[in-house]
Structure formats: structure tokens, C-alpha cells
C-alpha positions in Angstrom: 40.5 74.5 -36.3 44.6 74.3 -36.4 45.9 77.0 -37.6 49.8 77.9 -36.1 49.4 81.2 -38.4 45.9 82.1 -37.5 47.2 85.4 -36.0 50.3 86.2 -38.1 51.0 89.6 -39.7 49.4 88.3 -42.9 46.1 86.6 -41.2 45.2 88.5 -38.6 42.8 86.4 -37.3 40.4 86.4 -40.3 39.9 83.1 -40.2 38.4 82.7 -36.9 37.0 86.0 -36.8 34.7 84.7 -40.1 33.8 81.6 -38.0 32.3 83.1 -34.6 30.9 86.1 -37.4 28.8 83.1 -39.0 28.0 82.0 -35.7 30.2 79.0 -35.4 32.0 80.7 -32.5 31.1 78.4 -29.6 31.8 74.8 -31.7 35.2 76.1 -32.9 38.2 75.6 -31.0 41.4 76.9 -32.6 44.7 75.3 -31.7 47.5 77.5 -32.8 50.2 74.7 -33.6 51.7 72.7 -36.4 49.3 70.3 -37.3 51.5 67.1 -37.0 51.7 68.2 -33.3 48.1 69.2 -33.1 46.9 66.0 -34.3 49.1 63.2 -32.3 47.8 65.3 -29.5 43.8 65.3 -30.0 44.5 61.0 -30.9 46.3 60.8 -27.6 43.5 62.4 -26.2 40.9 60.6 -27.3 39.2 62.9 -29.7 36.9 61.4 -32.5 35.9 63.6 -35.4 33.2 62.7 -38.3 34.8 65.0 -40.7 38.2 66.7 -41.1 39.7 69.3 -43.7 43.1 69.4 -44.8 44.5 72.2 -45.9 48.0 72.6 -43.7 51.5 72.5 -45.8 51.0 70.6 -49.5 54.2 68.9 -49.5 54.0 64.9 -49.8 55.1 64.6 -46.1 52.7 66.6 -44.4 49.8 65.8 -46.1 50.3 62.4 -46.0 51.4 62.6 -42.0 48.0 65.1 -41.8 46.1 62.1 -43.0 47.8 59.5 -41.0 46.3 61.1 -38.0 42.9 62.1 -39.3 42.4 58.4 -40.3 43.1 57.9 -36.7 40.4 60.0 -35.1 38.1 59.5 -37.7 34.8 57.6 -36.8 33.5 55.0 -39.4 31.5 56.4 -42.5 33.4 60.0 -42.0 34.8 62.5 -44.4 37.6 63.8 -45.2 38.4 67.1 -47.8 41.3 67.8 -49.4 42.0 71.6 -50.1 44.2 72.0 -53.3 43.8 68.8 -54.6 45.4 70.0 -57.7 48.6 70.0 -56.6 50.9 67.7 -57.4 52.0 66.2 -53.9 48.4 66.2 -52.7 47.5 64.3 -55.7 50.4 61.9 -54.7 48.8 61.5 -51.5 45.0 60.9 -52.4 46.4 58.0 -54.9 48.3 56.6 -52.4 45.2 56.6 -49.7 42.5 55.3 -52.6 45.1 52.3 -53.4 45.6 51.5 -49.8 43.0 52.4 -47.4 39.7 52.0 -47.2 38.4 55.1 -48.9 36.9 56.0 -51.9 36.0 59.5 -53.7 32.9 61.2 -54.0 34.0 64.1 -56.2 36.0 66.3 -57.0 35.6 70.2 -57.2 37.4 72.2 -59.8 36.6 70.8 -63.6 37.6 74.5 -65.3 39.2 74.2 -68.9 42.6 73.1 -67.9 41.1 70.2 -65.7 39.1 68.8 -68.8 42.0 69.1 -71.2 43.9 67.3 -68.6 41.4 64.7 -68.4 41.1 64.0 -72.0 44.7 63.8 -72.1 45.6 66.7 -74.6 48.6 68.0 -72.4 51.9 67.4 -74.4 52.7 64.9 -70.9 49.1 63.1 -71.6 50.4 62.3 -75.5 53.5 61.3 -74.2 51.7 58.8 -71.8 49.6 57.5 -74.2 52.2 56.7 -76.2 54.9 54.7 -74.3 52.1 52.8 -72.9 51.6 51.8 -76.7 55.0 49.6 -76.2 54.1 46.6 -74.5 57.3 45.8 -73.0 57.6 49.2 -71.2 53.8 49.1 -69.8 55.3 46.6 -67.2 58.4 48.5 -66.0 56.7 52.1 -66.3 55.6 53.8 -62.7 51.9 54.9 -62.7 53.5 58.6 -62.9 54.3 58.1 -66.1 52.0 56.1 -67.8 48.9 57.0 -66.3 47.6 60.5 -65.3 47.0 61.2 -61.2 43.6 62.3 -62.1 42.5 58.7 -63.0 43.6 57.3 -59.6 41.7 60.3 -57.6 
């Protein structure tokens, strides 16, 4: 587990306290650094994971650089979770990896109200989509941001 705020004022340790509680204690190791540093460490060390969780800083940047090195340390067939997939940047990141790497998506968690209004595009920003993609000339000069929703590409 990397966690550089596992035993801040706010924490306290909870996290890893839950862990060893549930038993996990002697397969958990918690390295209490930034993640981008964590990571290029364990890959220059060797380590090989079958499944990683992401759930560091949900800016564009680090996710994506999170992801860089969990691709790296990953073994064949393994599996990697996205916390807050909602989010804006992360969703930027997940299309970006299902265009260009070799992943693919087995789900997705979430689907409340606001997810399936989304989805059927009833959001003032999913009208406005559907219609400039109505104008044929535009379809070829429009990003994907703005005619098609993130949740199609994840």
C-alpha cells in the first residue's frame, strides 16, 4: 500500500490499521511516499504485481504517470482499478489508456441516477453534443470532448 498520508493528522493510520484488523497485516507493506516515487522504485526493483489500485492524486498528471508505472510492473492478464472514475481527469486518463494500450474494461461501478441520465445523454452538455455532431462538416474538426461523452470511451 502507498500511502505518503497514511499517518497524517486527518488518517491516523486507519487505513492500515483496517488492513492487519481484517487480517491482511502480514501481506501488506505500506510505503509512506508519493506514489510517482514509490512506483519508479518497486520497477527499478524488480517488483511484479497481478493487480494494482489507484487511488493517489486525480489530476490528469498523476494518474496517468500512476498508470505508466503500474503498466510497468504489471504481469500479463492483470488488473488494474480505478478509484473515482467519475472524475473528470481520471475519465481523461481511462480513455486515453483504452485507445492506446492494450486494455479493455470489465465494468464499471457506480450507475446511480445521475450516471444513467448521463448515459442517455439528457445533460444540457449531452444535447449540445448530439447536436453539433448533427453538422457534418464540424464532426471532423470536433475533439471527442465535445462531440462524444467520456463515458462511451470507458
Amino acid at each position: 500500500m502507498i500511502d505518503p498520508y497514511q499517518h497524517d493528522k486527518l488518517w491516523r493510520g486507519i487505513g492500515i490499521r483496517n488492513l492487519r484488523q481484517a487480517g491482511f497485516g502480514d501481506i501488506v507493506e505500506l510505503i509512506e511516499e508519493p506514489s510517482h516515487l514509490a512506483l519508479a522504485r518497486l520497477e527499478s526493483e524488480g517488483l511484479s504485481v497481478d493487480f494494482a489500485f489507484i487511488d493517489g492524486a486525480h489530476t490528469f498528471d498523476f494518474v496517468l504517470v500512476d498508470f505508466f508505472f503500474v503498466d510497468r510492473i504489471l504481469k500479463a492478464g492483470g488488473i488494474v482499478v480505478f478509484d473515482d472514475a467519475d472524475y473528470p481527469s481520471i475519465r481523461r486518463t481511462l480513455r486515453y489508456i483504452v485507445k492506446n494500450g492494450a486494455y479493455r474494461v470489465y465494468g464499471s461501478a457506480g450507475g446511480g441516477a445521475e450516471t444513467s441520465k448521463r448515459a442517455r445523454g439528457v445533460t444540457g452538455l449531452g444535447r449540445l453534443r448530439r447536436a453539433l455532431g448533427r453538422l457534418r462538416p464540424l464532426r471532423r474538426v470536433l475533439s471527442p470532448d465535445l462531440k462524444e461523452a467520456d463515458w462511451i470511451w470507458i
